[in-house]
Backbone as a printed PyTorch tensor [residue, N CA C, xyz], in Angstrom:
tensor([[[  6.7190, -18.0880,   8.6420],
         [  5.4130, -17.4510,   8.6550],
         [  4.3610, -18.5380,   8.8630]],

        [[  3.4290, -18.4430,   9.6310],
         [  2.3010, -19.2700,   9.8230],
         [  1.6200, -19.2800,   8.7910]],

        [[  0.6930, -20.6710,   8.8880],
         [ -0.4160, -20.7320,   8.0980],
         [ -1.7680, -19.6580,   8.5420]],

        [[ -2.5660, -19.5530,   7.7150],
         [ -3.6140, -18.5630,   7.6460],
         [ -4.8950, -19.0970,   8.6400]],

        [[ -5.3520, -18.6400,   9.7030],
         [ -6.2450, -19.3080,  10.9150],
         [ -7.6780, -18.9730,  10.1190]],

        [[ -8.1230, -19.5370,  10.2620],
         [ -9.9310, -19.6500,   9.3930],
         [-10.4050, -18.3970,  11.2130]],

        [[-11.3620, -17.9090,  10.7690],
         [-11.7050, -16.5510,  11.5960],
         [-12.3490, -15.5450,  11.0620]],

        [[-12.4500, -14.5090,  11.8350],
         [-13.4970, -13.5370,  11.6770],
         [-12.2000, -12.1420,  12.2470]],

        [[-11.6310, -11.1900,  11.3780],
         [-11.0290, -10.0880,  11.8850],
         [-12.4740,  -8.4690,  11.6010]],

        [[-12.6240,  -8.3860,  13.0020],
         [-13.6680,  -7.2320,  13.3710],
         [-13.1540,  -6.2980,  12.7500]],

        [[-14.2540,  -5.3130,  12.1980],
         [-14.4050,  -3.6590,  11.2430],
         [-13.1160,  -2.9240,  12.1900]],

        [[-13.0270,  -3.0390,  13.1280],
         [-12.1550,  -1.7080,  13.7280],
         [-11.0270,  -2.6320,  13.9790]],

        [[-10.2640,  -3.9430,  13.9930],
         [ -9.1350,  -4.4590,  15.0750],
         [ -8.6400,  -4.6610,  13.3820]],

        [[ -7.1890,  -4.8160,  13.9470],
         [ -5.9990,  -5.2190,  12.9630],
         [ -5.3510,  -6.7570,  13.9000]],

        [[ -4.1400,  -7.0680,  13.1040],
         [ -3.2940,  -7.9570,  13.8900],
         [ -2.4860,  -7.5090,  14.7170]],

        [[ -3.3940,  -8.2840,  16.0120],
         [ -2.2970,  -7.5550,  17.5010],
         [ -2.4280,  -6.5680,  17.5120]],

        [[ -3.2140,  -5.3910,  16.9560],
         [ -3.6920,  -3.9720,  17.6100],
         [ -2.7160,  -3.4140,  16.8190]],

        [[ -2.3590,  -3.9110,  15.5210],
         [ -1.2280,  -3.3240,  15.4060],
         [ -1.7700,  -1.7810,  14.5720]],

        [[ -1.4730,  -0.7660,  14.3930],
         [ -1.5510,   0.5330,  13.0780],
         [ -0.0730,   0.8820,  13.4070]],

        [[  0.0310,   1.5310,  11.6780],
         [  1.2270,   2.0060,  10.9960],
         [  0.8830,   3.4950,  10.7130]],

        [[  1.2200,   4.1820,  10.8010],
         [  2.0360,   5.7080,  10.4420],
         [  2.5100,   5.3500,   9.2860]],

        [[  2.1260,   5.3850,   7.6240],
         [  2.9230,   5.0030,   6.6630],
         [  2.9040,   6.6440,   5.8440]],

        [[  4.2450,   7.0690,   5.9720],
         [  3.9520,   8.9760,   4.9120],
         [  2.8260,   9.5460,   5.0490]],

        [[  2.4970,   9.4700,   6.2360],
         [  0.8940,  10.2620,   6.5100],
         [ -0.4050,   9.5850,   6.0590]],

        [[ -0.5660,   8.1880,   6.5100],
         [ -1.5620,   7.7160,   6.0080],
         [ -1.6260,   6.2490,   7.2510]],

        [[ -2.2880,   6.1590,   7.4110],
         [ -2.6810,   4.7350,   8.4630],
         [ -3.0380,   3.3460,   7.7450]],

        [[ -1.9140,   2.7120,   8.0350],
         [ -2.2730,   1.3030,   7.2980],
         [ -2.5560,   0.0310,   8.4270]],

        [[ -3.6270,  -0.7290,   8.5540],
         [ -3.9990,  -1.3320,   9.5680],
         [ -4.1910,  -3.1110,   9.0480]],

        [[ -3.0550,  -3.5640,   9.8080],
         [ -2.9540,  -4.9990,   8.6320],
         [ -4.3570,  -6.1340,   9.4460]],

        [[ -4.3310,  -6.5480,   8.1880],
         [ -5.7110,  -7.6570,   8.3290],
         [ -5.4860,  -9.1080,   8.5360]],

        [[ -4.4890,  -9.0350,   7.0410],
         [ -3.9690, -10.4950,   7.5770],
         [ -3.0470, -10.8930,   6.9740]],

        [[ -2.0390, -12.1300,   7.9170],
         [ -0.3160, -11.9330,   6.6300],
         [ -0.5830, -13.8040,   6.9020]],

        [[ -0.3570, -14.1730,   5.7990],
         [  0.1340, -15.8160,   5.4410],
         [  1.1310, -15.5440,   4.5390]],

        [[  2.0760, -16.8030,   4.3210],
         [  2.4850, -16.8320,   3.4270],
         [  2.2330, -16.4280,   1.8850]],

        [[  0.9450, -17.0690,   1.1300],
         [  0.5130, -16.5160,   0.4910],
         [ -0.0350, -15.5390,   0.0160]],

        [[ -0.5010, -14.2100,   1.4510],
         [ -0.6840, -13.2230,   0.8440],
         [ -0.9340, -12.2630,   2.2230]],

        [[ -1.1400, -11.3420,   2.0940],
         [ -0.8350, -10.0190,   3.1070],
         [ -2.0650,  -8.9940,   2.7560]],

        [[ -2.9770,  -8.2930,   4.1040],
         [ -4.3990,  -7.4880,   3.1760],
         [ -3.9030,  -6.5770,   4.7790]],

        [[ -4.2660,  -5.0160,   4.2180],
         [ -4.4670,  -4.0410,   5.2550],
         [ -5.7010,  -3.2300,   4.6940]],

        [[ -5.6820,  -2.3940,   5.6940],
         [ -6.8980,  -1.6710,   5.5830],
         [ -6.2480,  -0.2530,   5.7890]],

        [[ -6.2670,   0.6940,   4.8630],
         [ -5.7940,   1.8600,   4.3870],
         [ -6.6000,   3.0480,   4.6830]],

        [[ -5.7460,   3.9100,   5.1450],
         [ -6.5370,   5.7260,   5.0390],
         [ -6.1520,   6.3360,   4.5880]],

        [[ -6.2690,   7.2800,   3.6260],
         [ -5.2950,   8.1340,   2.6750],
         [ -6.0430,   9.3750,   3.3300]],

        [[ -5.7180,  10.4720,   3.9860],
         [ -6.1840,  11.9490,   3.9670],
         [ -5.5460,  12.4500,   2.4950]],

        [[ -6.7400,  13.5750,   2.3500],
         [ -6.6090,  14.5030,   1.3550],
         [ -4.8800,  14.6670,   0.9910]],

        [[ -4.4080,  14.8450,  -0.1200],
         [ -3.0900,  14.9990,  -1.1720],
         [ -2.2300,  14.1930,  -0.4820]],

        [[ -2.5070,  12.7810,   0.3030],
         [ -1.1780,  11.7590,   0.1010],
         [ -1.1890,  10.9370,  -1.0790]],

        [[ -0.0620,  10.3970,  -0.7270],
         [  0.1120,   9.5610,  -1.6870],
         [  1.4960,   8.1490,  -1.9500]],

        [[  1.1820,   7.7400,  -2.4250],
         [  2.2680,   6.2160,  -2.6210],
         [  3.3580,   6.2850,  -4.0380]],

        [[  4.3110,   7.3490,  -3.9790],
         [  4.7970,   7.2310,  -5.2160],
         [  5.2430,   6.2130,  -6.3840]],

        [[  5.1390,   6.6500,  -7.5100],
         [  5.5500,   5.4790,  -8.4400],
         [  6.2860,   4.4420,  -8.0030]],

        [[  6.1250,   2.6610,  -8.1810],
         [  7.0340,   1.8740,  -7.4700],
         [  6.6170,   0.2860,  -8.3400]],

        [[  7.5330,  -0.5430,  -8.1450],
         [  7.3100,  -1.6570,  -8.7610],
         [  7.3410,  -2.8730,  -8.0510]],

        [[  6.3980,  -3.9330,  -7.5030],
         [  6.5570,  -4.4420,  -7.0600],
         [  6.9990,  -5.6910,  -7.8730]],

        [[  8.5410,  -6.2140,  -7.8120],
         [  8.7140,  -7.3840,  -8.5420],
         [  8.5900,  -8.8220,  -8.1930]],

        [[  7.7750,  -9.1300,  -7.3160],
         [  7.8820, -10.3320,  -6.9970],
         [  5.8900, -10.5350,  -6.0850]],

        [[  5.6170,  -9.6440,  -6.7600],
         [  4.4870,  -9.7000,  -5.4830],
         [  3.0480,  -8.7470,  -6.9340]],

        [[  1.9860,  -9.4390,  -7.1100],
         [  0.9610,  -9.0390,  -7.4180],
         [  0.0890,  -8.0020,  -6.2510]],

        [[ -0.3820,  -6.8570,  -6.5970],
         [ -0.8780,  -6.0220,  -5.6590],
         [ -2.5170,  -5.6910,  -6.1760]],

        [[ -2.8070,  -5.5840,  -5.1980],
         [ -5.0000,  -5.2080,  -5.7100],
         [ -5.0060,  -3.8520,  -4.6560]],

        [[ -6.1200,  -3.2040,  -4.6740],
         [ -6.8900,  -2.6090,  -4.0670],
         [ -8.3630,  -2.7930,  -4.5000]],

        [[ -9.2770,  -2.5200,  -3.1730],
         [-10.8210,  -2.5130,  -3.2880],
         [-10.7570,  -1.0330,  -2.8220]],

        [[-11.9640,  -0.3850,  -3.2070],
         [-11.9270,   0.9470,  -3.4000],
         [-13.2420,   0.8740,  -2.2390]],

        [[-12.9050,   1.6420,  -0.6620],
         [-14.4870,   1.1620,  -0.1300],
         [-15.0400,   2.9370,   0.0370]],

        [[-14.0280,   4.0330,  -0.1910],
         [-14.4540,   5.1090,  -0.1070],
         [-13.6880,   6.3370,  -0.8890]],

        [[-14.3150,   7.1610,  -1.8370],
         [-13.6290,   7.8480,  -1.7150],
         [-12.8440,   7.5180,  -3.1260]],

        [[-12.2190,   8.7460,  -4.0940],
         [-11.6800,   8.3210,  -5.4900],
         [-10.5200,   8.9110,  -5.4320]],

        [[ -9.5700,   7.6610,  -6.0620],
         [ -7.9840,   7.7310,  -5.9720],
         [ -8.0520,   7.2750,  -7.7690]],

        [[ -6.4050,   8.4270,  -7.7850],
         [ -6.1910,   8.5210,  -8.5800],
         [ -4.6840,   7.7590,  -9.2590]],

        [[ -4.7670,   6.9780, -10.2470],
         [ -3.3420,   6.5770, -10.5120],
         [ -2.8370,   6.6910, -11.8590]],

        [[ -1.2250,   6.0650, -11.5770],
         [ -0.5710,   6.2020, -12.6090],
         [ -0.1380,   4.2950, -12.8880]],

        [[ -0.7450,   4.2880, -13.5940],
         [ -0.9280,   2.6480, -13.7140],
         [ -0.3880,   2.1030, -15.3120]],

        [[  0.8240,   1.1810, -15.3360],
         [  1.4600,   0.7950, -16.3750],
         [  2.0190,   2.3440, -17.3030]],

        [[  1.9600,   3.6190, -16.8610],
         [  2.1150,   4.7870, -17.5380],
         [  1.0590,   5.4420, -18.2480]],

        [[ -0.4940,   5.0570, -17.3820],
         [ -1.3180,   5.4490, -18.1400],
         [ -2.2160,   6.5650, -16.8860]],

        [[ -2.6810,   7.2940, -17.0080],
         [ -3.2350,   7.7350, -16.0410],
         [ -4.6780,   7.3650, -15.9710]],

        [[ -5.3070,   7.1130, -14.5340],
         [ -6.3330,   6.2150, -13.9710],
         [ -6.9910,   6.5830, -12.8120]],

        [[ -8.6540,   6.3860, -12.6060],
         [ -8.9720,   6.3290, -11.2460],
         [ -9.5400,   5.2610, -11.3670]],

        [[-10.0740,   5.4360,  -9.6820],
         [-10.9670,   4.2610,  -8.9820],
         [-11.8550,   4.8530,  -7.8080]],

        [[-13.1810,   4.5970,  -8.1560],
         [-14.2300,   5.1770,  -7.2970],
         [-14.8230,   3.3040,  -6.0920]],

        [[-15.3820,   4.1310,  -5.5790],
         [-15.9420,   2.5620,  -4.3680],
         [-16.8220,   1.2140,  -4.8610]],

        [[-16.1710,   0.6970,  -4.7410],
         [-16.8220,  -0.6620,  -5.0400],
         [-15.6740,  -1.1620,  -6.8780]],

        [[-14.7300,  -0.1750,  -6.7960],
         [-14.0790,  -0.8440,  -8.1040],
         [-12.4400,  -1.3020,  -7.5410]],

        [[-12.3390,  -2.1340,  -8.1490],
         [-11.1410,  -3.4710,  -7.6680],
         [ -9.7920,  -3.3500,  -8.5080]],

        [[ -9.1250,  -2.1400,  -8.2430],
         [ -7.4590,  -2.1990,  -9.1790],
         [ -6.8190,  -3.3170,  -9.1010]],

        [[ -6.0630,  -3.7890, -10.2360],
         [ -4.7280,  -5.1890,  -9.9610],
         [ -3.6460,  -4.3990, -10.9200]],

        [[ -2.7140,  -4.8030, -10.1410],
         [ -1.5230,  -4.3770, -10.4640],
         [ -0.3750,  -5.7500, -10.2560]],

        [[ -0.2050,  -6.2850, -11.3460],
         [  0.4740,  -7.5020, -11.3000],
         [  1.5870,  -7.2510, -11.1760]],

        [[  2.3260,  -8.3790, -10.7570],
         [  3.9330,  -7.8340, -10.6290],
         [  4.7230,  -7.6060, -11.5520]],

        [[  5.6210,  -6.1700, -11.1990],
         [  6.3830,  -5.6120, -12.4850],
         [  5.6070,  -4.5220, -13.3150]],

        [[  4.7120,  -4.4260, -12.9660],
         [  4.2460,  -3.0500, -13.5280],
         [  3.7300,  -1.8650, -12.5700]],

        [[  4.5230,  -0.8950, -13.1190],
         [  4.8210,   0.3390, -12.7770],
         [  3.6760,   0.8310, -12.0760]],

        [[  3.3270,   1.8750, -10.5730],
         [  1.8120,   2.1280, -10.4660],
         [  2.4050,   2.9340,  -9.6230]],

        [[  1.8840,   4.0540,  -9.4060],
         [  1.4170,   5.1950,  -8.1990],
         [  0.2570,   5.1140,  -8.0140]],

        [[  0.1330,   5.6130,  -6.4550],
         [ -1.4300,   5.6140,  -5.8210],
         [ -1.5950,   7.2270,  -5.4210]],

        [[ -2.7680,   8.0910,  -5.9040],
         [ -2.6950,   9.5750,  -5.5400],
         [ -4.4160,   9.9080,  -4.6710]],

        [[ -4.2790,  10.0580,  -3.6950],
         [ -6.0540,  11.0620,  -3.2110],
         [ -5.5690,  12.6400,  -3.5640]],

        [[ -6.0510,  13.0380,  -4.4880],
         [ -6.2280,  14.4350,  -5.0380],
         [ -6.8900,  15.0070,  -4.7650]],

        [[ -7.9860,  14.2700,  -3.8240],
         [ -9.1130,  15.1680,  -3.3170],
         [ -8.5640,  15.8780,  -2.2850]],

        [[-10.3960,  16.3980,  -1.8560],
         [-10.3540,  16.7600,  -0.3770],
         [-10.7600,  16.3430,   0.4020]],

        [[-10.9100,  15.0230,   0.4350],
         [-11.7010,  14.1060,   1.2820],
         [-10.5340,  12.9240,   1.3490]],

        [[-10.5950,  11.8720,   2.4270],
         [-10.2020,  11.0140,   3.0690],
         [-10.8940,   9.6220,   2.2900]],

        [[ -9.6840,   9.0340,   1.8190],
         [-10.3090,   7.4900,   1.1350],
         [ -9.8080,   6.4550,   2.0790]],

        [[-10.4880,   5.6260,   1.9110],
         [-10.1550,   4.7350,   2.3870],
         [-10.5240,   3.1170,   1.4360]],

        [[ -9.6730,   1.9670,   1.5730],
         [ -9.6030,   0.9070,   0.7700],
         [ -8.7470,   0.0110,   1.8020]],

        [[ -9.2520,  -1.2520,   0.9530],
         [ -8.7530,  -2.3930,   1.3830],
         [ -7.6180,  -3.0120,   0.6360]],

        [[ -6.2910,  -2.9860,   0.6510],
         [ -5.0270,  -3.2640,  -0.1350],
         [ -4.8590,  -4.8010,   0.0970]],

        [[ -4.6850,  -6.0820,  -0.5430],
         [ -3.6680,  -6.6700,  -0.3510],
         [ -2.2320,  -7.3690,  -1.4850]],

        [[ -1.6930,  -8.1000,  -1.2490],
         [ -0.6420,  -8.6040,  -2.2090],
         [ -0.4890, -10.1490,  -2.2350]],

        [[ -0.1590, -10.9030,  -3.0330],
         [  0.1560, -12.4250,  -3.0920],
         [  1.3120, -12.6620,  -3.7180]],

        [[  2.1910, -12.9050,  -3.4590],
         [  2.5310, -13.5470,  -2.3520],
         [  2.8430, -12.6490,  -1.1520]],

        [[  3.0640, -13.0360,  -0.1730],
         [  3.5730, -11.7340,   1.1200],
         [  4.6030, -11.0790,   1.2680]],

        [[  5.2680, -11.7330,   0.6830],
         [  7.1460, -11.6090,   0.7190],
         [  7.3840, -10.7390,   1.9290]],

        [[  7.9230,  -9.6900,   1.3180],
         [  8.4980,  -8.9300,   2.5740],
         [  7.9340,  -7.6070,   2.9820]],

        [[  6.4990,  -7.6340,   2.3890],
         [  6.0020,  -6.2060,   2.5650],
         [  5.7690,  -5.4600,   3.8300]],

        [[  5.2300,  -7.1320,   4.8110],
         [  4.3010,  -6.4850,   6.1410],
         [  5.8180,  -6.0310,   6.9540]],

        [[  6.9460,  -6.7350,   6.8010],
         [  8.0820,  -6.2280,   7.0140],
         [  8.7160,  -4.9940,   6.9000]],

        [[  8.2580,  -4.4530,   5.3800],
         [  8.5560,  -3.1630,   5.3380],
         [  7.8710,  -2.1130,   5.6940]],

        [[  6.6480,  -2.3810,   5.8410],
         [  5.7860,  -1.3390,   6.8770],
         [  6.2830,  -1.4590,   8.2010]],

        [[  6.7720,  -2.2380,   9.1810],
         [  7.4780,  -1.8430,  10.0310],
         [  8.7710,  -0.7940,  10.0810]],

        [[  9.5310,  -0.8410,   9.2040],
         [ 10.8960,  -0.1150,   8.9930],
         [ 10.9090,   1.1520,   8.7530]],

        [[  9.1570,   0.9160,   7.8860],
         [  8.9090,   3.0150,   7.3980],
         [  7.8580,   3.2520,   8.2570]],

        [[  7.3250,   2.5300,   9.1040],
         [  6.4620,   3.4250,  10.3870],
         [  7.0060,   4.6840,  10.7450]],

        [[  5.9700,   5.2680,  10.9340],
         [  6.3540,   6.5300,  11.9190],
         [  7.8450,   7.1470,  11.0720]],

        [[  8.1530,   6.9420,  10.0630],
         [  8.9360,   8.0040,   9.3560],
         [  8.6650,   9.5300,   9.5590]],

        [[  7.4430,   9.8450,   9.2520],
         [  6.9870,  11.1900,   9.1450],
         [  5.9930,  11.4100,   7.7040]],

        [[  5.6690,  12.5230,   7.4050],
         [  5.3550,  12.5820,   6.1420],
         [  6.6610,  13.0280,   5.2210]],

        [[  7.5290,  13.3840,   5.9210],
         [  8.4560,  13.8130,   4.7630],
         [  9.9870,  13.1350,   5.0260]],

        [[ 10.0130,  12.1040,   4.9930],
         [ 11.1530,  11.2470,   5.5610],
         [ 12.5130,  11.3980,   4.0300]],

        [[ 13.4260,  10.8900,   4.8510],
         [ 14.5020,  11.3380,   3.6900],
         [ 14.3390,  10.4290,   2.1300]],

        [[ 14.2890,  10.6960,   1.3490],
         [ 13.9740,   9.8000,   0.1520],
         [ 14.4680,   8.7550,  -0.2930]],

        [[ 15.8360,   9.3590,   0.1660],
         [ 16.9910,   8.4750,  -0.2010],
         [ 17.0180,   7.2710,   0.6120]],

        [[ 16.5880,   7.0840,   2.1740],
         [ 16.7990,   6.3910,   2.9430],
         [ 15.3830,   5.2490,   1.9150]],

        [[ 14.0600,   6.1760,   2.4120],
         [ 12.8460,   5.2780,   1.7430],
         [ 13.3370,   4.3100,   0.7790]],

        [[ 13.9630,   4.9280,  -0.1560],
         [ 14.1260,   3.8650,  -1.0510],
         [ 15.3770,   2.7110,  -1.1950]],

        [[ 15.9220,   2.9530,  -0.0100],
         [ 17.0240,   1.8330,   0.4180],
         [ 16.1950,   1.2010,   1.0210]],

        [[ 15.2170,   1.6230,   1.9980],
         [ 14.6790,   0.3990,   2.4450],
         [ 13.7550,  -0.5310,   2.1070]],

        [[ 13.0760,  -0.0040,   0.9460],
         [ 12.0500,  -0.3420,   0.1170],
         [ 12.9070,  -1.1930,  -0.5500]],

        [[ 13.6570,  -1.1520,  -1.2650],
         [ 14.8300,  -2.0200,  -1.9970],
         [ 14.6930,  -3.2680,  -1.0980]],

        [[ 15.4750,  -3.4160,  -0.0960],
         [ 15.6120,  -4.3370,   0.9710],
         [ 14.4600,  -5.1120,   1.2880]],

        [[ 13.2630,  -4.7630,   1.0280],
         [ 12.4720,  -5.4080,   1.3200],
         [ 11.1210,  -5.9840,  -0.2680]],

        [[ 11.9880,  -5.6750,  -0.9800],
         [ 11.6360,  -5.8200,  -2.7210],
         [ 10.4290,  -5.1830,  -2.8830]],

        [[ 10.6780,  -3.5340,  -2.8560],
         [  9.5390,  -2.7690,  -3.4520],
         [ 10.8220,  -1.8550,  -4.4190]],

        [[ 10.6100,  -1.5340,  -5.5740],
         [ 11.4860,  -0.8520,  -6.5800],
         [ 10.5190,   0.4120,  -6.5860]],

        [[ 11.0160,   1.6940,  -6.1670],
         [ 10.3320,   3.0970,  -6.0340],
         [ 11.1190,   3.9760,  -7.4990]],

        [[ 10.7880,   4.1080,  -8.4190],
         [ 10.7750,   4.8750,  -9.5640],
         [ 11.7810,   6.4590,  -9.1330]],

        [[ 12.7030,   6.9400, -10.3100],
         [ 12.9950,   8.1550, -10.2490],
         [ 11.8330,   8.8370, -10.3930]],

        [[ 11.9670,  10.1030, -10.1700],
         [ 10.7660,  11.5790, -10.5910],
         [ 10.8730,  11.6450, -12.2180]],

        [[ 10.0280,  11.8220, -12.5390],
         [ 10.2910,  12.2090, -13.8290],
         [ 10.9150,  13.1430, -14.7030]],

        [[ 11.1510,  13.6710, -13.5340],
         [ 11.9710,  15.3570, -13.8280],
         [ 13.6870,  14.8910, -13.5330]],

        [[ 13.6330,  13.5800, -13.2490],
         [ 15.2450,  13.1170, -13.1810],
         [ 15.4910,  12.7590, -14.0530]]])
């Protein structure tokens, strides 16, 4: 992985033009170094990021629109615009838009490990991709996705 280029990434461009299809939501990466990985997120109305653990990787969000709702260390939580979630590594978190409106935020993680990797693998899944597969590949790329609670 390269080092991080000192620069300016414009309101609308990602890296290399790249956007993701992630479970019905557009994730548009900003920037990947070694040390850390930032996209720029769209959640439409009732998606969502189910319960999951990242063990090797600290995770944030900036909140730039729009109030999401979580399940954070087993506690239930929001976040309205301009407020900054951390979710350190190893603790438990879902991400929910319950609304009816479209949020949008700025995600990233430190270290990078293998995340921007695994947004390639679950592109363009669909919104309703097989579960079982998701979470083999999430595995593989060290994201730990939680049973339902009803399991």
């Amino acid at each position: 992985m390269n080092e991080m280029p000192a620069g300016i990434m414009p309101a609308r461009d990602g890296i290399e033009g790249i956007s993701w299809d992630i479970l019905g939501q557009t994730y548009v990466p900003k920037q990947l170094c070694e040390s850390s990985f930032s996209w720029h997120a769209t959640f439409p109305p009732e998606t969502f990021v189910p319960p999951h653990i990242h063990p090797t990787q600290d995770e944030f969000l900036y909140i730039l629109e729009g109030r999401f709702d979580f399940i954070l260390d087993g506690a239930e939580r929001f976040a309205e615009p301009g407020d900054l979630v951390h979710m350190p590594r190893g603790t438990p978190h879902g991400i929910f838009n319950k609304t009816d409106t479209t949020i949008k935020t700025l995600f990233w993680v430190s270290p990078a490990r293998r995340l921007y990797d695994l947004f390639w693998a679950i592109h363009n899944l669909g919104p309703n991709p097989d579960p079982a597969n998701l979470v083999a590949l999430s595995a593989e790329h060290e994201i730990d996705f939680l049973p339902p609670e009803d399991a």
